[in-house]
Backbone bond lengths (Angstrom), bond angles and torsions (degrees), N, CA, C in turn:
res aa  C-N    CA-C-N  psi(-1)  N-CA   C-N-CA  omega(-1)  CA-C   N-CA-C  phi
1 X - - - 1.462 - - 1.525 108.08 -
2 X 1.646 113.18 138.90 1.752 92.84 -166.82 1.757 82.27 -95.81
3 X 1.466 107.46 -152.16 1.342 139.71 -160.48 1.823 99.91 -71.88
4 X 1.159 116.43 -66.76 1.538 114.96 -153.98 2.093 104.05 -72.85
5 X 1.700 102.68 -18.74 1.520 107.28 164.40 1.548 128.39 -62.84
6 X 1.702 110.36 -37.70 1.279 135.87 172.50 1.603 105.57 -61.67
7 X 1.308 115.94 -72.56 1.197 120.41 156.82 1.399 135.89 7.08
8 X 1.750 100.86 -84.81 1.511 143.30 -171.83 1.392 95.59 -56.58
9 X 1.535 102.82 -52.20 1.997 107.77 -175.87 1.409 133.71 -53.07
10 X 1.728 78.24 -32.78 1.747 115.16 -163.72 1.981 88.52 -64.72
11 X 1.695 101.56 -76.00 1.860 102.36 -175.86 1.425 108.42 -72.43
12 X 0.752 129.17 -3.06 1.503 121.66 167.23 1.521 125.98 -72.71
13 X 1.407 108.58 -27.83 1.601 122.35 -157.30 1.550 79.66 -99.19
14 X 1.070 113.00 -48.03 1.976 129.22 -161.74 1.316 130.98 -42.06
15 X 1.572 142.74 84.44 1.127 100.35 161.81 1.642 153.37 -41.98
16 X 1.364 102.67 -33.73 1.529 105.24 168.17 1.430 86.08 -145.91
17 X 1.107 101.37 173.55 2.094 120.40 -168.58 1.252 103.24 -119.90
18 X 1.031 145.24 145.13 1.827 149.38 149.67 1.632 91.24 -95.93
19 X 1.723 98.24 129.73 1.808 113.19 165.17 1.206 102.60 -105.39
20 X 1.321 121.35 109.99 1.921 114.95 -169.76 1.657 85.83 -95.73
21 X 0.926 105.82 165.19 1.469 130.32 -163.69 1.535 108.01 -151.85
22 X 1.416 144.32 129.73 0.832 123.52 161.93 1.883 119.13 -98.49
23 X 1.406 101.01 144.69 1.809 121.46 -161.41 1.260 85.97 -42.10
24 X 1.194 133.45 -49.11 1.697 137.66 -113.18 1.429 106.66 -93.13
25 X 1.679 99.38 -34.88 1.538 119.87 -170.13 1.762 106.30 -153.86
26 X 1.502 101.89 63.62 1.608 110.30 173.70 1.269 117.07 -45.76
27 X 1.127 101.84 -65.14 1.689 117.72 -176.94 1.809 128.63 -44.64
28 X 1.764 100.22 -26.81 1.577 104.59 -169.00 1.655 98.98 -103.98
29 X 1.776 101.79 -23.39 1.856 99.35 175.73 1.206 108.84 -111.66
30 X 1.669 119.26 32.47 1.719 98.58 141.52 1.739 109.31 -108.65
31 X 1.254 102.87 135.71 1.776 107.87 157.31 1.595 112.13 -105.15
32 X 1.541 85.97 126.57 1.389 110.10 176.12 1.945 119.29 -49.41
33 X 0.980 85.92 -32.06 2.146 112.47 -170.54 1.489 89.84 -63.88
34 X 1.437 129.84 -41.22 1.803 125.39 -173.71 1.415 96.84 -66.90
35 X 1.407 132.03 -60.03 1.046 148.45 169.57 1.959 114.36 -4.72
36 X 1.321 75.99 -74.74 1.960 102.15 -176.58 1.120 97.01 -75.03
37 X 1.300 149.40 -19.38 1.769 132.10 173.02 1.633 94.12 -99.74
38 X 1.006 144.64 -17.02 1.400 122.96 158.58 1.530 128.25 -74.36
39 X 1.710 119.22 -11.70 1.198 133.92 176.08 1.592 78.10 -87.23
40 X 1.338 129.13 -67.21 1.320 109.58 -157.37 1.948 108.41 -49.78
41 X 0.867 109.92 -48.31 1.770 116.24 -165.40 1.607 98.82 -73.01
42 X 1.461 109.72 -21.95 1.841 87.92 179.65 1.275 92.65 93.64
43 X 1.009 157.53 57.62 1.689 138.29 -165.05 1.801 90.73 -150.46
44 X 1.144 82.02 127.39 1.686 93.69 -172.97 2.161 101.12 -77.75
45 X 1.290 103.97 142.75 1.334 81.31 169.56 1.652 112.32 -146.87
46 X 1.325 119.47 -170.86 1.296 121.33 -162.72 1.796 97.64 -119.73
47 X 1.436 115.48 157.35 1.413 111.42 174.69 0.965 84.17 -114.25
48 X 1.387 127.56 152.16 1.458 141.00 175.32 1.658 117.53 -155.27
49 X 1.293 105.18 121.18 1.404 125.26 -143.40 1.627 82.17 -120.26
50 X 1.786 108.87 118.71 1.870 107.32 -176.26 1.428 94.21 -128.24
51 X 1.339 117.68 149.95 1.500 132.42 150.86 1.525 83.68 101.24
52 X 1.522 108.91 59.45 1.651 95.99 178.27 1.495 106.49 -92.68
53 X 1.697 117.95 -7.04 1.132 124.36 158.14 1.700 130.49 -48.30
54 X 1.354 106.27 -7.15 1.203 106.38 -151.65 1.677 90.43 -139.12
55 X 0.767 121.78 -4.00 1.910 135.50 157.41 1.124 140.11 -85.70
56 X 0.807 130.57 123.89 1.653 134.06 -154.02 1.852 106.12 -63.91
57 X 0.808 108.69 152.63 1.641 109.32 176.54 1.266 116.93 -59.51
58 X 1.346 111.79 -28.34 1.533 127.84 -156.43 1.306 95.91 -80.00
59 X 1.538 116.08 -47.00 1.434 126.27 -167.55 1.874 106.51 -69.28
60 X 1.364 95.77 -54.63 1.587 100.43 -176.44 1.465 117.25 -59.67
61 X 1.597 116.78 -33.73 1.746 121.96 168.43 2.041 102.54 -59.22
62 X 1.041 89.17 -33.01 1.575 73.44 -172.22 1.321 123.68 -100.14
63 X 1.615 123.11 8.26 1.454 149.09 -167.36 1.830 84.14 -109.23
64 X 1.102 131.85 -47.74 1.615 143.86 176.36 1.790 108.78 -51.11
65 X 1.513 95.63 -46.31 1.649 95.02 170.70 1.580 114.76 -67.97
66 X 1.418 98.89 -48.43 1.757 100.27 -163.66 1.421 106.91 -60.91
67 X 1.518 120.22 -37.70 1.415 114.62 173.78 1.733 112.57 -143.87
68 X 1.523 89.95 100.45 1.210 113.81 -170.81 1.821 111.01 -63.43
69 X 1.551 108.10 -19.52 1.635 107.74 175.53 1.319 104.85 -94.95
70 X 1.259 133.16 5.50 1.455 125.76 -169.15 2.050 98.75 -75.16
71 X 1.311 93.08 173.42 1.629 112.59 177.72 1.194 97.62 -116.01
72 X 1.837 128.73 127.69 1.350 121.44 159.97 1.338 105.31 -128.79
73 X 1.726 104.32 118.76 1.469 127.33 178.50 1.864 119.57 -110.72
74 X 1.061 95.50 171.25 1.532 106.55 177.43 1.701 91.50 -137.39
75 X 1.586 118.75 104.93 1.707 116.37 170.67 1.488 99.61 -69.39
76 X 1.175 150.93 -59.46 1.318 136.91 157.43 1.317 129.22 -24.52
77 X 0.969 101.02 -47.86 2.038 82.03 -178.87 1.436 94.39 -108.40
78 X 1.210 142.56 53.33 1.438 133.30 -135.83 1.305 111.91 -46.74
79 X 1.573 110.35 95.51 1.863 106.26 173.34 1.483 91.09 -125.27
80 X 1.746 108.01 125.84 1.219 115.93 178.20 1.406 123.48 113.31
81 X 1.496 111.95 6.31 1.291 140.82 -175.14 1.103 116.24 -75.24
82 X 1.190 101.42 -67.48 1.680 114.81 -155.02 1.506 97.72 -72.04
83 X 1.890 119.98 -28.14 1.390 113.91 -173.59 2.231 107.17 -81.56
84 X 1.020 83.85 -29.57 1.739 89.52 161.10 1.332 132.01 -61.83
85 X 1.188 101.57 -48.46 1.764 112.48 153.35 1.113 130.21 -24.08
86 X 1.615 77.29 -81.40 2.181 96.37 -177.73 1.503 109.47 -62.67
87 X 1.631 114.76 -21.53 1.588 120.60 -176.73 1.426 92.17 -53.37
88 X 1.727 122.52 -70.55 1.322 126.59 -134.81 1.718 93.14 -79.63
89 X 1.539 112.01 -36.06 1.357 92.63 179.41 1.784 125.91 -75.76
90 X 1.077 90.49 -25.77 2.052 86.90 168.28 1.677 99.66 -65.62
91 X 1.006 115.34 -44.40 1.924 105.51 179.46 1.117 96.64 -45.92
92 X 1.234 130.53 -70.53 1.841 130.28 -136.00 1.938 83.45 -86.52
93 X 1.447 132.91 -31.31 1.365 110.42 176.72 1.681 91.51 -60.60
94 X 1.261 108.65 -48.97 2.087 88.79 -163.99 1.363 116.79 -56.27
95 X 1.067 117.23 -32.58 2.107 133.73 176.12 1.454 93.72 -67.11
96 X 0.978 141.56 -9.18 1.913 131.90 -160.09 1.385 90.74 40.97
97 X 1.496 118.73 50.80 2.235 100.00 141.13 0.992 113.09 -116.41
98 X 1.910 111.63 114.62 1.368 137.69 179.79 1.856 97.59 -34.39
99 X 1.263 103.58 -75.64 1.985 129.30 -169.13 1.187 97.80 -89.41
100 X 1.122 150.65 66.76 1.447 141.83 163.40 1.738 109.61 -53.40
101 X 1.758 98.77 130.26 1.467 121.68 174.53 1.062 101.31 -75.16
102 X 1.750 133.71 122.88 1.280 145.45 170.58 1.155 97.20 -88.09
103 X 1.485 141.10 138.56 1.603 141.68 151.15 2.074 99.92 -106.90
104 X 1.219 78.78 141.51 1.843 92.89 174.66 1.796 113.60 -123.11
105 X 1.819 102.92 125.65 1.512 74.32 -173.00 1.652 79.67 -139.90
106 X 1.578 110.09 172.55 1.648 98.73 -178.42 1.959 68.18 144.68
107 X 1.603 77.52 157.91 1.448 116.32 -177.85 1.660 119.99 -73.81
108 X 1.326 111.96 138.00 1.610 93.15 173.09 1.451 133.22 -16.33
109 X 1.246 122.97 165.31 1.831 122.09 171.17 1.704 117.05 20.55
110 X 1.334 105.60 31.83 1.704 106.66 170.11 1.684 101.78 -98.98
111 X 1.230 130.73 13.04 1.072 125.89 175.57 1.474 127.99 95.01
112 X 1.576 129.00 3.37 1.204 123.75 176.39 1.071 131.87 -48.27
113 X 1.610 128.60 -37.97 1.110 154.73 -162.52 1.654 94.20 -77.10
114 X 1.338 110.17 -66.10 1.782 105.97 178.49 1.436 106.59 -37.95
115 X 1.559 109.27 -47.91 1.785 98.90 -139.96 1.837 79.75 -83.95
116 X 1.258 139.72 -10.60 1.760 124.39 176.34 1.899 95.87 -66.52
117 X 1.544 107.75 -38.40 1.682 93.69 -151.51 1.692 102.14 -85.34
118 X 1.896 92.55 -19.35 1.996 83.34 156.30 1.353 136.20 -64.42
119 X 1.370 95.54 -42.60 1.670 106.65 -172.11 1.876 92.60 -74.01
120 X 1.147 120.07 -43.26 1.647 90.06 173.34 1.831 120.60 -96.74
121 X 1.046 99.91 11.95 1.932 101.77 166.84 1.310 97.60 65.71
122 X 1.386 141.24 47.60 1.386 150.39 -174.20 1.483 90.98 -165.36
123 X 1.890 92.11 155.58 1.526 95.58 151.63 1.568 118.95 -128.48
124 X 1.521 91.67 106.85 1.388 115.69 -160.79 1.437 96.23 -86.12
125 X 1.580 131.85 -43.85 1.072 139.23 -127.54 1.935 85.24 -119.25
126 X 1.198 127.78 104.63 1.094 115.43 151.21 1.339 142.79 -40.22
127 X 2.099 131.58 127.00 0.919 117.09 -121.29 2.041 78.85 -139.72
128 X 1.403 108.90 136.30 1.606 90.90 -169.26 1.665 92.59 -165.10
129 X 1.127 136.59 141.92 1.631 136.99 123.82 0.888 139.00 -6.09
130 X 1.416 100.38 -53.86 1.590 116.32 -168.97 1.826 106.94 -90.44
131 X 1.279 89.95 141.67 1.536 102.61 -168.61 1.659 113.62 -74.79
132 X 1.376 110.53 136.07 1.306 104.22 164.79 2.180 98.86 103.59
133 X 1.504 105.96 -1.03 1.788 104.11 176.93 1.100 142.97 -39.13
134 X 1.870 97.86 -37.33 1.327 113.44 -179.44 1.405 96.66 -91.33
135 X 1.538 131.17 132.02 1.407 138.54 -176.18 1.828 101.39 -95.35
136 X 1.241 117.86 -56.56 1.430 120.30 -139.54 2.126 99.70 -110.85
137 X 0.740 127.43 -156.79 1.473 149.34 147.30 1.578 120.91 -99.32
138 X 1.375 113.23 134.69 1.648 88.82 168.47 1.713 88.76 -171.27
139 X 1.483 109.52 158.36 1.891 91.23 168.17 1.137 100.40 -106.72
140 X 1.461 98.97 -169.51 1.329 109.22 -160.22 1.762 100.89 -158.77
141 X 1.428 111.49 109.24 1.227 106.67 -174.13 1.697 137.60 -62.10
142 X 0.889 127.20 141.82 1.670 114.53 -172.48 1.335 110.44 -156.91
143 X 1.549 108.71 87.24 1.475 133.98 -166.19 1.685 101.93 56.33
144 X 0.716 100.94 -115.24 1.981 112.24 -176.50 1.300 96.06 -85.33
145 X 1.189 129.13 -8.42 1.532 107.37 -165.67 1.746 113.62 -122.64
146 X 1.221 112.13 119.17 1.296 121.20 -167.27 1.335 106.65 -82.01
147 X 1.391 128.88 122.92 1.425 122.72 160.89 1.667 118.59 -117.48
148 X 1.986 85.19 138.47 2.083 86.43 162.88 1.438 114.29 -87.52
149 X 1.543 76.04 130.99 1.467 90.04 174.49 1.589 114.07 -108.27
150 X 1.117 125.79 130.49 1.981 125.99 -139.82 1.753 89.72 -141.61
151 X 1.153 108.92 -178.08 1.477 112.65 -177.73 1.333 88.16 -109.46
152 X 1.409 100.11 168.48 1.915 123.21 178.18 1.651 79.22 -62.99
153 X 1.587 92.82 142.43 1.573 89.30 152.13 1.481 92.24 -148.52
154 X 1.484 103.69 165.83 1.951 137.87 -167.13 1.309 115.46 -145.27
155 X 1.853 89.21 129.02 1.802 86.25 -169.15 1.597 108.45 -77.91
156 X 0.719 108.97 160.39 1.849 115.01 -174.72 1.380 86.51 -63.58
157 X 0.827 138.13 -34.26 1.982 121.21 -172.04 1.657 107.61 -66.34
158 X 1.149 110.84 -38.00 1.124 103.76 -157.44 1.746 118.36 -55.36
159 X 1.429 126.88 -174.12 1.331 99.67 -155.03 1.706 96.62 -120.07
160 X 1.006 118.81 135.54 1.403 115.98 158.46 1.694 131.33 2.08
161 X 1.188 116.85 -65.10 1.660 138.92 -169.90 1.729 87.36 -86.12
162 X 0.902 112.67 -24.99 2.106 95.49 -173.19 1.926 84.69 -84.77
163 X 1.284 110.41 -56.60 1.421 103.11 176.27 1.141 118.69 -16.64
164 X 1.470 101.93 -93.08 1.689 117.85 -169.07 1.241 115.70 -49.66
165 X 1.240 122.16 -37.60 1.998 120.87 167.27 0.844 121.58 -56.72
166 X 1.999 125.27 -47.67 1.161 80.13 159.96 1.480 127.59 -111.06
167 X 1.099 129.76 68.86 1.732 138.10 -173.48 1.145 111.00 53.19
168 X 1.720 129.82 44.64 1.336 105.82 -167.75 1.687 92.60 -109.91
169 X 1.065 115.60 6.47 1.554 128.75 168.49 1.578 116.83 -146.69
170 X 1.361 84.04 121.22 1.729 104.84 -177.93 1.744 104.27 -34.31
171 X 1.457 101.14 153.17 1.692 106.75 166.98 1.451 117.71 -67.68
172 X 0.820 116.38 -21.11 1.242 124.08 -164.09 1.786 115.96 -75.99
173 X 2.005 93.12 -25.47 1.177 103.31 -143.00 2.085 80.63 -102.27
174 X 0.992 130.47 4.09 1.408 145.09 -175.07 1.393 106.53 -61.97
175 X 1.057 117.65 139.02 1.562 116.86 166.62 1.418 116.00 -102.16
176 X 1.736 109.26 -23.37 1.542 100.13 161.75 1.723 101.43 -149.61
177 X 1.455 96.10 93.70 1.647 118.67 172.62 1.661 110.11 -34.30
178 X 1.370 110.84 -59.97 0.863 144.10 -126.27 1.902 94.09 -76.97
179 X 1.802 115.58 -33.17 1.301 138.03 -139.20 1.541 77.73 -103.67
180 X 1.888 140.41 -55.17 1.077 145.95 -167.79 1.526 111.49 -71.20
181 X 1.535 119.06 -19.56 1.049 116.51 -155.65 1.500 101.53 -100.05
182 X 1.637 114.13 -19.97 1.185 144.53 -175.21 1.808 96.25 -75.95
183 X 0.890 110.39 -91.65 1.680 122.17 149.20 1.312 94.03 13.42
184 X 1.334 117.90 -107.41 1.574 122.97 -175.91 1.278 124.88 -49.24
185 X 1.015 147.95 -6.63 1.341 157.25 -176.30 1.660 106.26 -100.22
186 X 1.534 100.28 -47.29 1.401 85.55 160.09 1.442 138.99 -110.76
187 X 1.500 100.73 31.47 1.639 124.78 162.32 1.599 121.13 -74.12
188 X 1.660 102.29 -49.15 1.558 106.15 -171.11 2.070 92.67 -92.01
């Protein structure tokens, strides 16, 4: 199944969607394309900004201005949880949905997997580096609130060097290591 099928399943099945984003590198892990099929489906969704542990202050104060409704969590150290929680469940009390369907969508190693095994205080959701961990679909309960949990997925367009920065394809799997690694070195 490629990328935009995973997707489609993901807001379709969903009562509301989480777009995780990672703090570190907003700009290269959001796709615009999730965007326009959640306007198309009507599907209310959440911005969700992860690994804010691992982001500079400077970056996260000014990611706080640009989107003042976003959620910024760390599923590892879980800070930002419990207010995400109570977010999605006062929504689905205002919608009357008893079990609200969580959908999760976002790029390899941006953190989805943490923020499922926070929001259910288990680690349900296998948790890894390496790109591509989560294989299948499946939910995963978390108090009243059910979440899909889906694999990273990447549209075939996307380009090599956005890949590898941000881990959404193994090193291994690079055709020129050497160009990404360059990239980051002279980023920070």
């Amino acid at each position: 199944m490629g990328y935009w099928p995973i997707v489609e399943k993901v807001i379709a099945e969903s009562d509301f969607v989480l777009v995780v984003l990672d703090a570190r590198m907003p700009e290269i892990s959001e796709n615009k394309g999730v965007f326009k099929m959640l306007k198309k489906h009507r599907k209310e969704s959440f911005r969700i900004f992860t690994k804010i542990d691992l982001a500079s202050e400077e970056v996260i104060n000014k990611l706080r201005k640009e989107h003042p409704k976003a959620f910024f969590v760390s599923g590892i150290k879980n800070l930002g949880i419990s207010n995400l929680k109570r977010s999605l469940l006062i929504e689905a009390k205002r919608k009357k949905i008893s079990y609200p369907l969580i959908g999760i969508v976002g790029y390899p190693n941006v953190g989805k997997s943490a923020i499922i095994n926070a929001l259910s205080k288990r680690q349900k959701a296998k948790i890894s580096r390496v790109a591509g961990t989560t294989k299948g679909i499946q939910w995963i309960k978390a108090g009243s609130l059910k979440i899909m949990d889906s694999p990273g997925i990447v549209p075939i367009e996307d380009n090599e060097l956005k890949l590898g920065i941000l881990g959404a394809k193994n090193p291994e799997k690079l055709k020129n290591l050497e160009k990404v690694l360059l990239k980051i070195i002279l980023k920070n």
